[in-house]
DOMARDO-662351 format. One line per field, with one value per residue: x, y, z of N, C-alpha, C in turn; residue number from 1. Coordinates in steps of 0.001 Angstrom, whole numbers, plus 524288, in hexadecimal, padded with zeros to 5 digits. Example, Ala and Ser with C-alpha at 12.3 -4.5 7.8 and 13.67 -1.06 7.14 Angstrom:
BEGIN
neast <- (83386,83232)
nnorth <- (7E9C6,7F736)
nup <- (81E78,81BA8)
caeast <- (8300C,83566)
canorth <- (7EE6C,7FBDC)
caup <- (81E78,81BE4)
ceast <- (83390,83264)
cnorth <- (7F31C,8001E)
cup <- (81E78,81EBE)
i <- (1,2)
//
This chain:
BEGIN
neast <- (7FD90,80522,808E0,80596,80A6D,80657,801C7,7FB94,7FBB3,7FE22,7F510,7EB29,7DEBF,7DEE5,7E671,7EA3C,7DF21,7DE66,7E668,7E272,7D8F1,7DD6B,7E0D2,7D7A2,7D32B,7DA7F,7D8E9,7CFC9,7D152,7D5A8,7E0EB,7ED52,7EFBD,7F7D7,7F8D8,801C2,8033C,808B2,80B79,80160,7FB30,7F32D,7E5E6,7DF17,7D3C9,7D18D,7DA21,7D5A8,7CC71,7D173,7D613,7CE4B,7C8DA,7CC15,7D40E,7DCC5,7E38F,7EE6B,7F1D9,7F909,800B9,8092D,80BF9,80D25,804E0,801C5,80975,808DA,805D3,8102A,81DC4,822C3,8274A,83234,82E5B,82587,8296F,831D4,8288B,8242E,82D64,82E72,82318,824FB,82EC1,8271D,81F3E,825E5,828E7,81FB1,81C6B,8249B,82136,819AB,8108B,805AA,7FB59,7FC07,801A7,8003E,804F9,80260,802B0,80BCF,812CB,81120,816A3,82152,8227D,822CE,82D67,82D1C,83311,83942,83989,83EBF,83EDE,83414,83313,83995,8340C,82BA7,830F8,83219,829E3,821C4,81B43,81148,80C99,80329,8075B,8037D,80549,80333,80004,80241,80A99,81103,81E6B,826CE,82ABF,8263F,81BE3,81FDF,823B7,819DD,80F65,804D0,800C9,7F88C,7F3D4,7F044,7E6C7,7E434,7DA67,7D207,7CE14,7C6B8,7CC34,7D08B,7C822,7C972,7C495,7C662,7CD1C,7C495,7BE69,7BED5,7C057,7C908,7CF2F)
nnorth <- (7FEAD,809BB,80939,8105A,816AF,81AB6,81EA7,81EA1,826CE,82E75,833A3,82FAE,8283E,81D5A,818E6,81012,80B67,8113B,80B97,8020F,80297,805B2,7FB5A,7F584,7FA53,7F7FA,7ED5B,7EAB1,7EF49,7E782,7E60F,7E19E,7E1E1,7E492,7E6E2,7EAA5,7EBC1,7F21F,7F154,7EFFB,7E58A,7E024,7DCB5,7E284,7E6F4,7E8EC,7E441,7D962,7DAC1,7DAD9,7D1D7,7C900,7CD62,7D3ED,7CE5C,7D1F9,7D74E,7D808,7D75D,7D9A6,7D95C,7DF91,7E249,7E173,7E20D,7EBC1,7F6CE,8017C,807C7,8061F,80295,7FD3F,7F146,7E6FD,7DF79,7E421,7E9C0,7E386,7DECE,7E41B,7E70D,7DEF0,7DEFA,7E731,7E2A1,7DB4E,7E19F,7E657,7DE78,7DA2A,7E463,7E4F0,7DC76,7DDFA,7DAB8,7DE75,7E75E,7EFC5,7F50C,7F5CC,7FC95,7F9F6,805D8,8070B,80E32,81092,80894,80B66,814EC,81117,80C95,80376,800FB,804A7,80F6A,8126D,808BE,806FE,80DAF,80A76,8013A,8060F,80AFB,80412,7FEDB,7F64C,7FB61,7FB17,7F993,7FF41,804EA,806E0,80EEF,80DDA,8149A,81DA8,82825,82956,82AE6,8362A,83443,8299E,82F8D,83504,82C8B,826B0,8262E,82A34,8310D,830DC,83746,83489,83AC6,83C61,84210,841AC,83977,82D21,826C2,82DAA,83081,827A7,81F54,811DE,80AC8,80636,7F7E4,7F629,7FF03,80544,7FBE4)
nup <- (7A735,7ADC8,7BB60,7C742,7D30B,7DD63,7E95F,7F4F4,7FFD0,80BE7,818D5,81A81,81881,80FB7,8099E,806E4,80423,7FBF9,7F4DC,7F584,7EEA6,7E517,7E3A7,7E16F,7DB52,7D29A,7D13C,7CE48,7C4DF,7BFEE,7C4F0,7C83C,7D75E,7E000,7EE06,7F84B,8059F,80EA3,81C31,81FBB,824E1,8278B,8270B,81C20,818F7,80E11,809E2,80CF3,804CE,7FC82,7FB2C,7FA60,7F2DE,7E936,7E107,7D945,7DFD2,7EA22,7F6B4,7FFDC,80BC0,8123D,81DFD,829B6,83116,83660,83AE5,83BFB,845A1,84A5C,849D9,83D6C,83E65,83C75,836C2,832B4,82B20,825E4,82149,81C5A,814B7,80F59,80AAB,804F5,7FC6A,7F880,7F1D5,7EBBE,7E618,7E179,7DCCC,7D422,7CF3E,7C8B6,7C804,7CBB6,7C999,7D052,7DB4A,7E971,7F34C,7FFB4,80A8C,8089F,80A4B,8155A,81908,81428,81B75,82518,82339,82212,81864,80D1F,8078D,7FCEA,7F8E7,7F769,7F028,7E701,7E457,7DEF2,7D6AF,7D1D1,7CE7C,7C663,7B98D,7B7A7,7C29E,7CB98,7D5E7,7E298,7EE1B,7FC68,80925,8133E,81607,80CBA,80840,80202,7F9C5,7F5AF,7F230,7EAE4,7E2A8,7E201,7D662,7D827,7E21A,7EE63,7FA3F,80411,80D1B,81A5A,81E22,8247F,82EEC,8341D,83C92,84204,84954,84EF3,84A71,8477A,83D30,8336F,82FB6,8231B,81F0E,82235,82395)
caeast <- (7FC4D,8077D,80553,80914,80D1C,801B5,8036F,7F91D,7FDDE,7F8A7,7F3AB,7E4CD,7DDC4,7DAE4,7EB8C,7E8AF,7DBA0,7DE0B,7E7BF,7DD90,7D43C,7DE1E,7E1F2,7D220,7D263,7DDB0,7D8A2,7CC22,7D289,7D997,7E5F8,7EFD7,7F132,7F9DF,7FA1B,8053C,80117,80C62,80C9A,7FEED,7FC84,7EF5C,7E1EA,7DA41,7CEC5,7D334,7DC5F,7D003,7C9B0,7D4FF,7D8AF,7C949,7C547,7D020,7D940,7E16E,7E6F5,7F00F,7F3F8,7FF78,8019C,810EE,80C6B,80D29,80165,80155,80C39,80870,80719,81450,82246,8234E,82AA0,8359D,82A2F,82308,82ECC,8325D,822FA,823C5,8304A,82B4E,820EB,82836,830C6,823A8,81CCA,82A32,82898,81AB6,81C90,82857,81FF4,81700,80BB4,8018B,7FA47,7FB4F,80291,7FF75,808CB,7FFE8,804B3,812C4,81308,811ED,81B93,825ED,822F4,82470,83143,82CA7,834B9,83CE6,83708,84167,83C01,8301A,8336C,83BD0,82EB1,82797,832D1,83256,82415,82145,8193C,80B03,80AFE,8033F,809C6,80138,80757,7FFDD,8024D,802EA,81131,81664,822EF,824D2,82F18,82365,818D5,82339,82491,8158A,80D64,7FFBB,800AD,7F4E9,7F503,7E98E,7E771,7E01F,7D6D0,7CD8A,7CD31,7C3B4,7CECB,7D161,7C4FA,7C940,7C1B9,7C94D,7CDC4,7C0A0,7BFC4,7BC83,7C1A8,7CE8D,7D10A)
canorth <- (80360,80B41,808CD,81657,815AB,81AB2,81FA1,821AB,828F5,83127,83123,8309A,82283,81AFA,816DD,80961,80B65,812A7,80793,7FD5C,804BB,804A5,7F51B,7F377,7FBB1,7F39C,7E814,7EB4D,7EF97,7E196,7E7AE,7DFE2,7E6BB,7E337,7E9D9,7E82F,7EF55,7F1D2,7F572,7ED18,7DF9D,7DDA3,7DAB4,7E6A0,7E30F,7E9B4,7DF15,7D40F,7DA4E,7D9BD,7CC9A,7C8AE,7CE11,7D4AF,7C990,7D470,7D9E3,7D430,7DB1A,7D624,7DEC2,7DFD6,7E439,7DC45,7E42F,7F358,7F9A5,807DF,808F1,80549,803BF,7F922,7ED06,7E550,7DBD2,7E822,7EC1F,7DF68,7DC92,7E9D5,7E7A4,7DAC5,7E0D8,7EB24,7E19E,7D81C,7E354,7E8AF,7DA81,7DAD5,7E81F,7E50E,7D8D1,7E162,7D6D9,7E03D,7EBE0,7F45F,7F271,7F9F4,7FAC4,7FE0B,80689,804F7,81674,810AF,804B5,80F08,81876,80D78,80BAD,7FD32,7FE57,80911,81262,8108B,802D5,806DC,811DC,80701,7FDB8,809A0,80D4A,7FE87,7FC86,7F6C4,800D7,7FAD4,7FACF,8038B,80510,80945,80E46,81127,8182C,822C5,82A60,828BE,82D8F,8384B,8309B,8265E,831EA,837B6,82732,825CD,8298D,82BC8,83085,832D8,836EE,83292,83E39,83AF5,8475D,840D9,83206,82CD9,82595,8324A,82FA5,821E2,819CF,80CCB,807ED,8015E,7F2FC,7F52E,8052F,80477,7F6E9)
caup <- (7AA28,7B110,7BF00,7CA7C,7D791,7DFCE,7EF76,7F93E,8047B,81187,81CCB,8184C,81819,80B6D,80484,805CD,80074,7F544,7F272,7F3F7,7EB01,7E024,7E25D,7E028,7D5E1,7CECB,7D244,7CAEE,7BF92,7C002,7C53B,7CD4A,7DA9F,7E781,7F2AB,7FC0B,80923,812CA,822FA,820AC,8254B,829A8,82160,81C6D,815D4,80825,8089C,80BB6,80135,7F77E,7FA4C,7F791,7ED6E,7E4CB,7DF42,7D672,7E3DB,7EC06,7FA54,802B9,81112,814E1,82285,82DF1,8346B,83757,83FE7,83C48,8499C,84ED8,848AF,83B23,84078,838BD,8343D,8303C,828C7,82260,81D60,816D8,80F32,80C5A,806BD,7FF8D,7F986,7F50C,7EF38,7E7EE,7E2F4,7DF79,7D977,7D053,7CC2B,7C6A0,7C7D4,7CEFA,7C6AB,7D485,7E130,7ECB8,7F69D,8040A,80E73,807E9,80CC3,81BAB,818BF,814AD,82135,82A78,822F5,81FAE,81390,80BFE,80355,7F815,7F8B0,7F3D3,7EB60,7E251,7E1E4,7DDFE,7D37C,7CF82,7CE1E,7C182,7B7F8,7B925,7C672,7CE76,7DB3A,7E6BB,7F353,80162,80DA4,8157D,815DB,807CC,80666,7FDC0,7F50A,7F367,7F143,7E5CA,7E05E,7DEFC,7D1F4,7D974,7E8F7,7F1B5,7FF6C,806FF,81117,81EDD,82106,82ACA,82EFE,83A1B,83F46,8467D,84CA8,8525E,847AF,84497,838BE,831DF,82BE6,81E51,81D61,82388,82212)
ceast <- (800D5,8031C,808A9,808C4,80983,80302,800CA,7FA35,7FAB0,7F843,7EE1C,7E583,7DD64,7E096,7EA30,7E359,7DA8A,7E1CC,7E525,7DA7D,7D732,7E0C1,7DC77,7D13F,7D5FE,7DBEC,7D25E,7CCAB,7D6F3,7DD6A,7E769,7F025,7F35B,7FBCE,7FDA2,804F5,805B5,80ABD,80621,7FF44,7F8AC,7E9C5,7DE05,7D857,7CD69,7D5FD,7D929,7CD9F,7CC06,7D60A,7D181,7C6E3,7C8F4,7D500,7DEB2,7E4B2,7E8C8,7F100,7F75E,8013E,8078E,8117E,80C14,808F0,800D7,802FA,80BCF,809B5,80D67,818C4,8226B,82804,82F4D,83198,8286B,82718,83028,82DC5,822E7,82683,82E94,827F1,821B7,82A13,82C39,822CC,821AE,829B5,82543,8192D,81F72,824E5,81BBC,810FD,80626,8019D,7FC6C,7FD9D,8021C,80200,806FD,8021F,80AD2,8157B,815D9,81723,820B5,8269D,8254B,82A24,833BE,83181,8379B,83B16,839CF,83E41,838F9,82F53,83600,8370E,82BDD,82C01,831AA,82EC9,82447,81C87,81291,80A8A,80851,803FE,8061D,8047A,804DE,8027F,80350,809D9,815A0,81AC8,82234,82776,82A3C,81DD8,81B60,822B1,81E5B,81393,80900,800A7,7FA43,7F650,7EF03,7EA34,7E29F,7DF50,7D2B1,7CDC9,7C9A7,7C7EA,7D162,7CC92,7C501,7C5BC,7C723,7CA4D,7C907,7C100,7BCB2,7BE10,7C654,7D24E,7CE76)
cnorth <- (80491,80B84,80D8E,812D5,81AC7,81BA8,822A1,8224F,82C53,82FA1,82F4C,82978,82126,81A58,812AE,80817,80CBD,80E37,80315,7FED3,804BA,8000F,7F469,7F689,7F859,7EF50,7EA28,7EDB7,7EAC0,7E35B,7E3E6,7E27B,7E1C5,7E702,7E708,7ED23,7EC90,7F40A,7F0E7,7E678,7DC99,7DD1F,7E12F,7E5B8,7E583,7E4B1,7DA39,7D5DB,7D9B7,7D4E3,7C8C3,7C85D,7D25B,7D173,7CAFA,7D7CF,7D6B1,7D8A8,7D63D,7D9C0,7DD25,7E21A,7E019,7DEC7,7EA60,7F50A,7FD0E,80A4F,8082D,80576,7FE38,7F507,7EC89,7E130,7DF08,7EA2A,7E899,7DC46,7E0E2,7E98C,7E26E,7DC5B,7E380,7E979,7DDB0,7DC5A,7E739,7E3EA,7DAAD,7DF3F,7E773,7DFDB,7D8E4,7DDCA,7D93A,7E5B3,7F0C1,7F1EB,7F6DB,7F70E,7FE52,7FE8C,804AA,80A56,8133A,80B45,808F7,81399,8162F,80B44,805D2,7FB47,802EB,80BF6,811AB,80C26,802CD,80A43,80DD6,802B9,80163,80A97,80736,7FC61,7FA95,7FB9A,7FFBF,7F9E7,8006B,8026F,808CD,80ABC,811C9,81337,81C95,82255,82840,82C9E,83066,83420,82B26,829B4,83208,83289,8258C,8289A,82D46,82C90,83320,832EC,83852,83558,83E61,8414A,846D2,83A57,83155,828D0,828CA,8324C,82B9F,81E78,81630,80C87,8046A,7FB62,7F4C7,7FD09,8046F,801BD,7F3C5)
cup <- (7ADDE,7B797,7C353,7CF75,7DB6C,7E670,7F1D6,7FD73,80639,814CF,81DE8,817C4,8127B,806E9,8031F,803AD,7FCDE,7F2B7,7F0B5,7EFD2,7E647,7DFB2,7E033,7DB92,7D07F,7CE65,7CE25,7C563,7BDE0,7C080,7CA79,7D22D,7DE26,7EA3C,7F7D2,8012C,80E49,816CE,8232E,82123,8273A,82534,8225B,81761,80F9B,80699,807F2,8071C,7FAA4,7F73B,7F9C4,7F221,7E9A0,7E5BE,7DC57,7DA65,7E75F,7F0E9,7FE0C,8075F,812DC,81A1A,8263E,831FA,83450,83B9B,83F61,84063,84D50,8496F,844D1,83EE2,83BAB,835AC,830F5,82A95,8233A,81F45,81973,81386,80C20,807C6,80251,7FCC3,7F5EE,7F231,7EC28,7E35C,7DF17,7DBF2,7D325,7CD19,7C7B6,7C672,7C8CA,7CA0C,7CC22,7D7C6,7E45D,7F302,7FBCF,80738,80D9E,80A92,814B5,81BC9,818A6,8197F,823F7,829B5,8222D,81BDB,81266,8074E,7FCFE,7F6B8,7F473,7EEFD,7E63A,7E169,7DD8A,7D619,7CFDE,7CD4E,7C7D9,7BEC0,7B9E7,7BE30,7C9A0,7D5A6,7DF15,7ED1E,7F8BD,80517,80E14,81551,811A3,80806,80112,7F945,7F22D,7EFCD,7EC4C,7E2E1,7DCD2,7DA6E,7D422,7DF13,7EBAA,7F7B7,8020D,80CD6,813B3,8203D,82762,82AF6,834A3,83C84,8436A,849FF,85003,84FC9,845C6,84186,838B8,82E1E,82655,81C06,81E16,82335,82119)
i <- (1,2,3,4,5,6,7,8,9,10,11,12,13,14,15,16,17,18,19,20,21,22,23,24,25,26,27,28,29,30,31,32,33,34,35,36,37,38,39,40,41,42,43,44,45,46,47,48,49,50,51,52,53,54,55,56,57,58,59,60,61,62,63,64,65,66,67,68,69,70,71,72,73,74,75,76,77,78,79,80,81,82,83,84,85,86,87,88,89,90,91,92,93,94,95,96,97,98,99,100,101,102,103,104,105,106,107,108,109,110,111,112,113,114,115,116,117,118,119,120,121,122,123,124,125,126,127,128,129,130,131,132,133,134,135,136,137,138,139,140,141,142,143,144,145,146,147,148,149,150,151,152,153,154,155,156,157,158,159,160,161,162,163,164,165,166,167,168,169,170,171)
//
């Protein structure tokens, strides 16, 4: 099965969950999946429930926490290319039916890494891979690269009301 190159973008909630929804869908059609989730670094409970109870997915976080709020470090910097260069690895090894590369959109904003970078993974991919990529503020040059793009557009959120982030919705 030819595999595409896939990119949910926006400012609207739900990239990282439409990614999850098609690791659980691979994974139930016995498909390899790994997800390599950059700028993250803490436990959200997709992850507890992947590392549980689906054994055909693997996830791996290249974040050292969540500086959204403030300015990436050189730590921040050097976990991301880290990452970039494992999952160039992990890609070319072709071992995985799917890799989904989360929040790789906000890795390249924050300037984590270098867009070429990822445009030559992307050109490199082997064929049965399907390549997933998240985040808000894709570049167009990555929009033009993908087969499938969605852009996940915030109309109303109650976080404008001052509700929290919930355990089991948000994270």
């Amino acid at each position: 099965m030819k595999g595409f190159v896939q990119l949910y973008t926006g400012d609207g909630k739900g990239k990282t969950t439409a990614a999850f929804g098609l690791a659980l869908r691979a994974e139930g059609a016995g498909l390899k999946v790994f997800i390599g989730q950059f700028v993250k670094g803490k436990t959200y409970n997709e992850n507890v429930a992947v590392q549980k109870y689906l054994k055909n997915i693997k996830v791996k976080q290249y974040g050292l926490g969540c500086f959204i709020i403030d300015t990436p470090s050189e730590d921040d910097i050097r976990a991301a290319g880290k990452g970039l260069d494992e999952m160039r690895k992990i890609i070319q090894k072709g071992k995985y039916d799917m890799v989904i590369m989360d929040e790789v959109n906000i890795a390249l904003y924050y300037k984590l890494f270098e867009l070429e970078d990822l445009l030559e993974i992307i050109k490199k991919k082997p064929e049965h891979i399907e390549l997933v990529l998240t985040g808000r503020y894709a570049p167009q040059e990555l929009i033009e690269a993908a087969d499938l793009v969605t852009e996940m557009k915030e109309v109303k959120h109650y976080y404008q009301q001052g509700i929290e982030a919930r355990k089991g919705i948000e994270y």
